[in-house]
Each structure stands twice: as C-alpha cells, then as structure tokens.
C-alpha positions as a Python dict, from the first residue, in 0.01 Angstrom:
ca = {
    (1, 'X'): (0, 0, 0),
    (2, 'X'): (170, 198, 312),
    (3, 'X'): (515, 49, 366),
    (4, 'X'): (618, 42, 783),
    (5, 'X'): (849, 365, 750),
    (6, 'X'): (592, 544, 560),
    (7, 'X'): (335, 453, 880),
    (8, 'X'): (604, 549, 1094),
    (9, 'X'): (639, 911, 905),
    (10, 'X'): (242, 963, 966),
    (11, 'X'): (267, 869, 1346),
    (12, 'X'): (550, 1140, 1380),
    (13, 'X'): (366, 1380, 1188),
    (14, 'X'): (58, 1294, 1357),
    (15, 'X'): (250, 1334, 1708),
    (16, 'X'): (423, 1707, 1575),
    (17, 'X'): (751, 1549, 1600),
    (18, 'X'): (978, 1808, 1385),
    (19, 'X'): (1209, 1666, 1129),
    (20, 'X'): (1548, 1883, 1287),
    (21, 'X'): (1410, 1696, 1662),
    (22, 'X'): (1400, 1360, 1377),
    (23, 'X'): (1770, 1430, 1252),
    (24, 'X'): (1928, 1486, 1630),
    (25, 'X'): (1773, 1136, 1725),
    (26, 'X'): (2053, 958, 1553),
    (27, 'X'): (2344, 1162, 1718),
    (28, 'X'): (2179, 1115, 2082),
    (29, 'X'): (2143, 741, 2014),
    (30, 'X'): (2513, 748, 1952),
    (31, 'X'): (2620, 932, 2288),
    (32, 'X'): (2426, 670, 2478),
    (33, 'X'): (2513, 363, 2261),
    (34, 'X'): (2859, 441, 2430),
    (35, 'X'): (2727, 507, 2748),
    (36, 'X'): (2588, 174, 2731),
    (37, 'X'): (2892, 6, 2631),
    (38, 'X'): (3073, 190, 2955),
    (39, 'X'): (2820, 30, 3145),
    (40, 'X'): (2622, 343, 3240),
    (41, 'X'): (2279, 286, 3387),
    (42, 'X'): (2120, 615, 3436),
    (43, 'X'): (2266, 1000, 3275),
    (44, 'X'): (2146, 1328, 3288),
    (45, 'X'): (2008, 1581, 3069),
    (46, 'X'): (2325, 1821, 3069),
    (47, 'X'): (2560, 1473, 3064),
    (48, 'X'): (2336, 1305, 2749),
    (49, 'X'): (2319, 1703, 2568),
    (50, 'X'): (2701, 1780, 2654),
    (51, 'X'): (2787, 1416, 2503),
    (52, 'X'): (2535, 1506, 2183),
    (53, 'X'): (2690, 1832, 2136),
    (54, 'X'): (2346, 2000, 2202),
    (55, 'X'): (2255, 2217, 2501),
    (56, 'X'): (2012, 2040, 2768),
    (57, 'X'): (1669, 2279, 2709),
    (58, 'X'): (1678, 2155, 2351),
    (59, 'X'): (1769, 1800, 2427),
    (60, 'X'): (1457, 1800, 2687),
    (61, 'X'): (1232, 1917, 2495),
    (62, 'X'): (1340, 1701, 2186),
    (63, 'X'): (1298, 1386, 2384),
    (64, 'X'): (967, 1537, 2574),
    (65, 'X'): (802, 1468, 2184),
    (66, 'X'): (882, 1120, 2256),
    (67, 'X'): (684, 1057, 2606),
    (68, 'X'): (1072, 1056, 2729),
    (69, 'X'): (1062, 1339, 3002),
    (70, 'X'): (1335, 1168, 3286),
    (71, 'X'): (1289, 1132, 3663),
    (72, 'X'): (1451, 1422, 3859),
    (73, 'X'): (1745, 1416, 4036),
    (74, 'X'): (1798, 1050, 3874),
    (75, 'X'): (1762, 1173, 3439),
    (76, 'X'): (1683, 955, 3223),
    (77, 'X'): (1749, 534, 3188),
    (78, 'X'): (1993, 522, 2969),
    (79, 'X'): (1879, 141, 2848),
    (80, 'X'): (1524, 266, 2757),
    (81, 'X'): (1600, 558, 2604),
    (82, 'X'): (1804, 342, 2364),
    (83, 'X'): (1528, 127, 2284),
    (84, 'X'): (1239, 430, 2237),
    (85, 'X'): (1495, 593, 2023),
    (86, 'X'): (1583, 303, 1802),
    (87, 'X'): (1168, 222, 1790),
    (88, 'X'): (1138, 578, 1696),
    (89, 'X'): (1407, 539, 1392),
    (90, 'X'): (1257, 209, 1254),
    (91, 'X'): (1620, 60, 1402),
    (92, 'X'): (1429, -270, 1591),
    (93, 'X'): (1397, -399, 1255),
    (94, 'X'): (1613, -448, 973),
    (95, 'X'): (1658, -263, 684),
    (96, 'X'): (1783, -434, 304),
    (97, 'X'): (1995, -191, 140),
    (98, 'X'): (2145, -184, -208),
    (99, 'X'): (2455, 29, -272),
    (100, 'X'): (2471, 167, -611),
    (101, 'X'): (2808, 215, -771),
    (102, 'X'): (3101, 61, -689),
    (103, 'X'): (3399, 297, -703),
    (104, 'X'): (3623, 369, -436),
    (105, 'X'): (3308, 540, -198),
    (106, 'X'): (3100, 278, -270),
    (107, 'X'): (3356, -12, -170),
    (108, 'X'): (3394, 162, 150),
    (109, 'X'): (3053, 202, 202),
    (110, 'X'): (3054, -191, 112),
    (111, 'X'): (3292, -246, 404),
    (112, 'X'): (3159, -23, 664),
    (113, 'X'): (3062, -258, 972),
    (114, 'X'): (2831, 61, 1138),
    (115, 'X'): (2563, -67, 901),
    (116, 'X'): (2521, -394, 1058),
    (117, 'X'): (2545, -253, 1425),
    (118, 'X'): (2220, -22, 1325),
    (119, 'X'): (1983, -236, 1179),
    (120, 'X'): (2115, -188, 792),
    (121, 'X'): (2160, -508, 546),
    (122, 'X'): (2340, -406, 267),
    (123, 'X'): (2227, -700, 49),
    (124, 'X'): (2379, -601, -298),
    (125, 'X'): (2637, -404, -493),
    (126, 'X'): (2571, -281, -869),
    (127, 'X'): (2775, -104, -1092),
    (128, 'X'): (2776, -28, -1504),
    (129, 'X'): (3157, -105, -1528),
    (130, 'X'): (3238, -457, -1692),
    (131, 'X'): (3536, -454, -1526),
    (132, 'X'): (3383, -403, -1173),
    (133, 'X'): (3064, -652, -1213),
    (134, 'X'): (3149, -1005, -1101),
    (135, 'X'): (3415, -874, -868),
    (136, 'X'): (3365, -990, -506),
    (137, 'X'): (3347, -735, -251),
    (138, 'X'): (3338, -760, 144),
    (139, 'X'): (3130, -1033, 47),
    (140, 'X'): (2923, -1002, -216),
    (141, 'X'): (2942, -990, -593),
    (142, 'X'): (2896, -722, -759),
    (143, 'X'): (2612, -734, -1040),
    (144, 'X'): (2527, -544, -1328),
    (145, 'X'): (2316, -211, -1295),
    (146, 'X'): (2074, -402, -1553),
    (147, 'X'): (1968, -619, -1302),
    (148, 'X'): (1876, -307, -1060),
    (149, 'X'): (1533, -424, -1065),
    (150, 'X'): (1537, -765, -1028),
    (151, 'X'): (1800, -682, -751),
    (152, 'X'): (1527, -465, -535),
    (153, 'X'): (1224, -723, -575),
    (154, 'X'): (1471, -1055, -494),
    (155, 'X'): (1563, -917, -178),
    (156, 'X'): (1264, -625, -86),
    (157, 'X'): (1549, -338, -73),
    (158, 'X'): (1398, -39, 165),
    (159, 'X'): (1665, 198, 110),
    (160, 'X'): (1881, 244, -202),
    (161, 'X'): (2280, 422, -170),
    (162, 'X'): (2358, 609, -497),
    (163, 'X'): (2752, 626, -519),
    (164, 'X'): (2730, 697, -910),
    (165, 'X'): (2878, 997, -1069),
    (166, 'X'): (2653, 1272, -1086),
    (167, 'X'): (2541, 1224, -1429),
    (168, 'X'): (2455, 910, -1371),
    (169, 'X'): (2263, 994, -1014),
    (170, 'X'): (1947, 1090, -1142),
    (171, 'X'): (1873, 800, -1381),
    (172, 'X'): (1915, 584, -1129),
    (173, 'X'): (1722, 691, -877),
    (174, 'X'): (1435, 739, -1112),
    (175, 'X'): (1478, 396, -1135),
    (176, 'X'): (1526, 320, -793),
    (177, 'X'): (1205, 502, -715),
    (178, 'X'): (978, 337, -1022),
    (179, 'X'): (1118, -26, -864),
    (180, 'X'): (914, 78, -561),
    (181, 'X'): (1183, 239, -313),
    (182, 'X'): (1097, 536, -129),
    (183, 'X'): (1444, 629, 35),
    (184, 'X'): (1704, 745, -100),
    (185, 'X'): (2090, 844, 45),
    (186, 'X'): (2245, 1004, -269),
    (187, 'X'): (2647, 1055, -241),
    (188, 'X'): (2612, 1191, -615),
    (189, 'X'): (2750, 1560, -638),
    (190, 'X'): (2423, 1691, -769),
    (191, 'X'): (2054, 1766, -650),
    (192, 'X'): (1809, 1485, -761),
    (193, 'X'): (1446, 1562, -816),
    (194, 'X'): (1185, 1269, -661),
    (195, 'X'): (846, 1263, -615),
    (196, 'X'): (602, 1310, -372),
    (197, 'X'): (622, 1036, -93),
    (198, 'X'): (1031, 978, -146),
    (199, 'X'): (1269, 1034, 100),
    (200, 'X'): (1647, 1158, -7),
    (201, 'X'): (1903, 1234, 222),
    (202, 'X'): (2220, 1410, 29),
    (203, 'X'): (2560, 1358, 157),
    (204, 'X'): (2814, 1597, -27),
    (205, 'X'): (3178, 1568, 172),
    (206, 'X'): (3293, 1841, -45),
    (207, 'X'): (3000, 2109, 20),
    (208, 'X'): (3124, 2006, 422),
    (209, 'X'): (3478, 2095, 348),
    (210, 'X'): (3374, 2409, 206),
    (211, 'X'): (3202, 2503, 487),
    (212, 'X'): (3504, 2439, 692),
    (213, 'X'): (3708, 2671, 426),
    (214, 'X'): (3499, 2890, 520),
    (215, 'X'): (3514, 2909, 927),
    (216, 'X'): (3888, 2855, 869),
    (217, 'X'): (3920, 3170, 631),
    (218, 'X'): (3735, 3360, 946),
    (219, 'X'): (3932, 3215, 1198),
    (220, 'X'): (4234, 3324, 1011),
    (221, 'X'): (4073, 3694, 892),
    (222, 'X'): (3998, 3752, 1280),
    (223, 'X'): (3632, 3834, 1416),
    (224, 'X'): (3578, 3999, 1142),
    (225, 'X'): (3659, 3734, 845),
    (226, 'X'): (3803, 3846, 536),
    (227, 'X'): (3866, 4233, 454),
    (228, 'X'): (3557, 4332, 170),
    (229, 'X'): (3578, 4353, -153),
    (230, 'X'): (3679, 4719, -305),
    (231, 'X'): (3672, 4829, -650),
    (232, 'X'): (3919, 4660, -892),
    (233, 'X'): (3915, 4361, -691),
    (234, 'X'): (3922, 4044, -882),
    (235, 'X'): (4030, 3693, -973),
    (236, 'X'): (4317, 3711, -1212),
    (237, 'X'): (4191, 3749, -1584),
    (238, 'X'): (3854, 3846, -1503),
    (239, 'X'): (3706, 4175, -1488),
    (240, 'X'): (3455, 4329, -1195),
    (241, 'X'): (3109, 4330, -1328),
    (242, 'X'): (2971, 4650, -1148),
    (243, 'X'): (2542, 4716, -1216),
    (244, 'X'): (2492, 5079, -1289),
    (245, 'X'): (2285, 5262, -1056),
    (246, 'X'): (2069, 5542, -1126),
    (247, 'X'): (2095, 5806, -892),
}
C-alpha cells in the first residue's frame, strides 16, 4: 500500500521535477508567505528570486516544472503560487509527527510554533530517560521509547524527528522504519543507513558551522585562503606522514 507522499514522489518523478528544484520549493514558499502577510498581490521573477536568495533564470525555470510560468509585465500571483507550492509539498494536508528524544534539541523542537503554521502535528514526545518520561512538555507528556510503536499506529505518525544521541540514532530509526514510517529528519550526529523507499533528511548544525569556519578562515587568509602546507608542518605532537615516491 502507496502512502499519499509516496504518490506524490512518483507524480514528481513522473513530471522530471529534480530533487535540488524539490529542496528550493520550501525557501520560495517562505519569501512569499511574507509577501502575503505584507499584503502583496502580484511579484516578479527578479523580486520572488532576490527575496529567495536565488537568481531569476533558475527561479523561472524551477517554477516552469510546476505549470507556474507568470504573466509578463504583471509576474506571477503571489496567492496561487502559495497554494501550487504548498500542493506540491504535501503542505494542504497535515502531517502527525513524533519527535524522538527529549533533550535540550528536542524540547525546542517540542516548542517550535513553525510546525503548526506548515501543516506539521507533532503528536508525541519519547525519550529512554526515566527521569524525562512523564514530564509535560509544551503540551504533551513525554512517554517511554518502549511505547515507540504503539505511539506511531495510535496516532498514524508520517514523519518521525530523531533527536537521540548518535548511538542511539540508528536503532531507532530502524525501528521507526519497521513501524511503517517512511520519513525520516535525523538531528543525530551520524549517517543512518534506510532502505529502499525511506526518506531521511540530516540536519547536522555542527557540519554548518564548519563550513562557516571554513569561509571565515578564507575571508581572513585573503583571496587566496590559508598559506599551504610545507614540509615540517604539523599539529603539535604529531609527525608529517609523507608517501614515498618513486622517481
């Protein structure tokens, strides 16, 4: 049995709708959610790509895989676009979502009104900590992981959040998955391994501020970043592994 975002998957795929066009839907339904909070009717392609942080050709085309192409010299209506984006997304209907561990992350996660606003129920918290299960939290009380199952079925979960640490990640999203979910947004600090069919989306804020380091360490370096490494260069007590070279 096909569940409705699995359908939705096979229209998109049947349509050629690429996955990056699929992950820049969600940032240009956020520039014109505020446009239509200001009241905006109509915006153009440079104003919608300039407020997505994407230039206009690629915007165009991105919404052009969506029948969305725009009136000239008018763009596009900024209240349907909204609603052929959200259809697009699986956001006119609600989604039951379990968030699974409860530490700090996951109690903000917990609290985080942007879940309601987009179509996301967050139905039930679970954690393996006696001293966390039974507490109440924006809401809800938080239940034993052993009842991760009976959790899913009681209230048809679509999309499971694992907050865990990362050795506990991957046991519980084998779970998750054998309890009949197919998506998956892992905050564990490690790589899980699903089958065919499952959906995981990997949010890692430290990976993100690495990258940053990195731009910083350039920005600071000049054009040209960092000087190289030369010979004898190392962190302090190591030694420079150099591979011999035949000549």
């Amino acid at each position: 049995m096909t569940t409705p975002r699995q359908n939705r998957r096979r229209e998109r795929a049947a349509r050629g709708i690429p996955e990056a066009t699929v992950a820049r839907l969600p940032v240009y339904l956020r520039a014109l959610t505020g446009l239509q909070e200001r009241g905006v009717a109509t915006v153009s392609s440079e104003e919608l790509a300039a407020a997505a942080g994407v230039n206009s050709a690629k915007l165009r085309k991105d919404l052009s895989h969506l029948g969305s192409y725009g009136t000239r010299g008018v763009g596009y209506e900024v209240e349907y676009l909204v609603y052929q984006i959200s259809r697009e997304l699986g956001l006119t209907q609600d989604w039951v979502v379990a968030i699974i561990g409860v530490g700090n992350l996951g109690r903000a996660l917990a609290g985080y009104g942007g879940f309601a606003s987009r179509g996301f129920r967050v139905a039930g918290l679970l954690d393996a900590d006696d001293s966390i299960v039974g507490q109440e939290i924006s809401g809800m009380t938080v239940e034993h992981i052993d009842r991760l199952e009976d959790m899913i079925a009681r209230h048809g979960v679509s999309i499971a959040v694992i907050a865990t640490p990362a050795g506990a990640a991957q046991g519980v999203c084998d779970r998750v998955v054998a309890a009949g979910v197919t998506s998956v947004l892992n905050f564990a600090p490690t790589v899980l391994t699903v089958p065919d069919g499952v959906d995981v989306r990997k949010v890692d804020l430290s990976i993100e501020l690495q990258i940053l380091a990195f731009h910083e360490q350039r920005k600071a370096g000049g054009p040209d970043g960092p000087a190289p490494l030369v010979a004898g260069d190392a962190p302090p007590g190591t030694k420079q592994y150099v591979e011999p070279v035949e000549a």
